[in-house]
N, C-alpha and C positions, 0 to 999 in steps of 0.2 A: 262566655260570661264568667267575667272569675267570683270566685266563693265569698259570701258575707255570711253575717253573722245569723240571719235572717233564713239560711241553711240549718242550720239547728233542729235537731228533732230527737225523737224518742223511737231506741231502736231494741227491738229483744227478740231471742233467738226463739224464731215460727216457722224453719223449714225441717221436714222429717229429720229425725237423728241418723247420724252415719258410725254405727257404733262394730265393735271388735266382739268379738266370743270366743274366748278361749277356754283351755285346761287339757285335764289326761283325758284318756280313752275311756269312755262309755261314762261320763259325768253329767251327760244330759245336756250338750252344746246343740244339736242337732235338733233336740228336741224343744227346747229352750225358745229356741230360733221359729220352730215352723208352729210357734203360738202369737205369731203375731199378724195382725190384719192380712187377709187376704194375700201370705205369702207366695212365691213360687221361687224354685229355686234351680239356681246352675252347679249342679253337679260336677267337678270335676274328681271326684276317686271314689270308691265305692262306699259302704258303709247306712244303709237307709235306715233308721230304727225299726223295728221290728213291730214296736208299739203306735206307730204313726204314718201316718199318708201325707206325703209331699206331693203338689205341683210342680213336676222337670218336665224338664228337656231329655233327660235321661243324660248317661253320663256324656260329659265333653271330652274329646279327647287331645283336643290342638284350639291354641292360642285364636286359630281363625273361625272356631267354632264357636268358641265364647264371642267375638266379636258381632256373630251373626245372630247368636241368643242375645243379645243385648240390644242390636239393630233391630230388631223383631219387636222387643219391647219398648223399644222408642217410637217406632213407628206405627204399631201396630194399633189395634182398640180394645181395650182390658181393664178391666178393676182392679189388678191387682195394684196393691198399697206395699208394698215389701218385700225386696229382692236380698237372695240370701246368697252369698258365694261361698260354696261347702266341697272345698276350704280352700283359704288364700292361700296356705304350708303349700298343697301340695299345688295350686295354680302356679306355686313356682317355678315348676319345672317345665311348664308349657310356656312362660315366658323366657326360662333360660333356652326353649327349643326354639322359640321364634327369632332372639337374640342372636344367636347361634347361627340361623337359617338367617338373616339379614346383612351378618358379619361385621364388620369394621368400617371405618370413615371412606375406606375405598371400595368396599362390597367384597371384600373376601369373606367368605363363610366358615364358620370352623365346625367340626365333630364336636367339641366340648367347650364349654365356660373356661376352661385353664388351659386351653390352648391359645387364648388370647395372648398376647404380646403386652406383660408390666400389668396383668388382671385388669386390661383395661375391659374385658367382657361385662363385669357387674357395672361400669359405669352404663355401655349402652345399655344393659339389661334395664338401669335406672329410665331412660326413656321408654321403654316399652311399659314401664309401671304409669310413666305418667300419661300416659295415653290411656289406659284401662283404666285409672282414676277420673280419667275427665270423660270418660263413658259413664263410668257412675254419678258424675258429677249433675250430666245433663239428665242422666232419669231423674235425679233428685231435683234439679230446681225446673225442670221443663213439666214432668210426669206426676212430679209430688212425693215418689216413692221414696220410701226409707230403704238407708243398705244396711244390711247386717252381714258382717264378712266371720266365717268361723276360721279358728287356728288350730292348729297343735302347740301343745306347751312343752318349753324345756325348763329342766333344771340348769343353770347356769350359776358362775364363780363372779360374783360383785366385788370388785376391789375400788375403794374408796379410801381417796389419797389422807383423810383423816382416820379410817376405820380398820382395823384389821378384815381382810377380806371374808365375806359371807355368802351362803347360798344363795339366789333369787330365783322366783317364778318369772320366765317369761315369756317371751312370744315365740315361737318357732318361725324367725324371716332370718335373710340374712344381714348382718352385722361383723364390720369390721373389727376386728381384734386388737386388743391394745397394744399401740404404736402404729397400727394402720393409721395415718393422718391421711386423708384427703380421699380414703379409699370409699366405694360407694356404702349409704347404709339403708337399706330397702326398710328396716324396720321402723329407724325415725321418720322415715319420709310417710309411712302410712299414719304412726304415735303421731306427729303433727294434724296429718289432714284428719284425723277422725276425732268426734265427739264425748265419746266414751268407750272404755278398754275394760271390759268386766272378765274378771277370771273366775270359773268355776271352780272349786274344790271342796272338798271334805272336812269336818270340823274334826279331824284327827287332833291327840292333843299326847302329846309324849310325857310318860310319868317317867320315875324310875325309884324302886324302891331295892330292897335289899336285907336277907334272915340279919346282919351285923348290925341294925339299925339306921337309923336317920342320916349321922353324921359320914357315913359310906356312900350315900348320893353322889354326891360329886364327884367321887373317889372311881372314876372309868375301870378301874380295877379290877373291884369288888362288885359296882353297882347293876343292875340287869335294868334293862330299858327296856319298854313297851309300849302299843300304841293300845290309847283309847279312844274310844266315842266313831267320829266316822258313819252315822247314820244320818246326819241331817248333813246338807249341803246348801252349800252361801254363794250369792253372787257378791264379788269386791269389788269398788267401785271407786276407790282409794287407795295412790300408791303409797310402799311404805319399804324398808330395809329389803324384807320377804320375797315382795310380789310387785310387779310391773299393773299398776290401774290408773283410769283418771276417767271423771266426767266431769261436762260444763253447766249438768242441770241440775244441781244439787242432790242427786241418791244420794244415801246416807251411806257410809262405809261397809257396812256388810249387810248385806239383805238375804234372806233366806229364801230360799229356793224349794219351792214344793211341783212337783210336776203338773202341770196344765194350769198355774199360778202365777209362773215365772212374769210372761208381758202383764197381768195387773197389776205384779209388784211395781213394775216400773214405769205402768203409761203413765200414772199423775204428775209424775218429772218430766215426762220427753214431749214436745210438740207436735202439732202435725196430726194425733189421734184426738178425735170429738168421742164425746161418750162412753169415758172410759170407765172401770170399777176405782173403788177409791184407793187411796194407797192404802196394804200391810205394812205392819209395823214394823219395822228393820230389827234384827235382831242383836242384841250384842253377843260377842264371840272372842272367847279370849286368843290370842294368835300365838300358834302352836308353835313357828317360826325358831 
């Protein structure tokens, strides 16, 4: 029957959010994570909070194990509301071992990702990601659940063909390097499929003063640099020069982060959760950047 205009309708975004967690080590991603409805989570490296009790599987250690924790949960009969993969960074390495173990267009198998022929490894590697995304794909629109995938962050060099090059927060995946044209990029392909990319950090904020006065600041010479603040911690929600973020349901750009607060910060934005507390107030946060 082909399309008329009588097709028209009113559509807005109602299936659980498929959102990223990232930042540095011990910044409360983990934790972050297991405040949200009835999560459980797939373990792939170690690292448990010390302060929290997680729903696993215990740790996975191969690509075909996650597969099975996830066939479990599609299959199976549970409440749970919120699948957490902790963490995608290091999931990578169980996808470059099954890429590996699969090998090439003709079934050779190789020891290592770089013994592929022309890096053509990360492209298959790209198939194995899309396979593990349309496992999360169906818990979410078959199950209802929401994904929450945590990262590791890097510091990375942004060169921007109008800017002189700057530091950025980003995602710890991999990403081809500039002049790699056509080489695979695991990172856009997930920046794409997902909802929102919140990074944790620190309200670190760099002064610099100096006994010669004011006009010595600038002066890298003379000036002495140090950090302050670093007590309170924000989720970003918004990319910008600095940091790699984005969401599709209006969070506010920096929201502040108090432990066992984190998911009411955020449910009145995201779908999918009935009965949520009301939103906190986003805080503003000058960017230390």
């Amino acid at each position: 029957m082909p399309i008329s205009l009588a097709d028209l309708k009113q559509v807005r975004a109602d299936k659980p959010p498929r959102m990223l967690i990232y930042g540095p080590p011990g910044i409360g991603k983990t934790t972050l994570a297991s405040e949200f409805p009835n999560a459980v989570f797939l373990q792939v490296e170690d690292g448990t909070p010390g302060d929290a009790e997680l729903t696993s599987f215990g740790k996975l250690g191969t690509y075909g194990e996650v597969v099975e924790a996830l066939a479990a949960l599609y299959e199976g009969d549970h409440g749970y509301k919120t699948l957490v993969i902790d963490s995608v960074t290091e999931m990578q390495k169980l996808v470059y071992e099954e890429t590996c173990t699969r090998g090439d267009e003709n079934g050779v198998s190789y020891a290592r990702m770089e013994d592929f022929p022309y890096s053509k490894g990360f492209m298959f590697a790209t198939t194995v990601w899309q396979e593990f995304i349309a496992m999360l794909d169906a818990l979410r629109n078959d199950r209802g659940m929401a994904i929450i995938l945590i990262a590791h962050s890097a510091i990375q060099e942004h060169k921007d063909p109008e800017l002189p090059a700057y530091d950025q927060h980003q995602i710890s995946l991999h990403a081809p390097k500039k002049g790699d044209q056509g080489r695979a990029d695991h990172r856009a392909l997930f920046e794409r499929w997902l909802d929102a990319v919140i990074l944790l950090k620190r309200n670190v904020v760099i002064k610099a003063d100096d006994k010669t006065g004011v006009a010595a600041k600038n002066d890298k010479s003379t000036a002495r640099v140090r950090a302050a603040g670093g007590e309170v911690v924000t989720m970003n929600t918004v990319g910008k020069p600095s940091l790699n973020a984005k969401n599709r349901y209006g969070i506010p750009a920096t929201v502040r982060y108090d432990k066992g607060q984190g998911f009411a910060a955020l449910a009145p934005y995201l779908p999918g959760f009935e009965e949520t507390p009301a939103p906190m107030a986003a805080v503003k946060q000058k960017d230390a950047a």
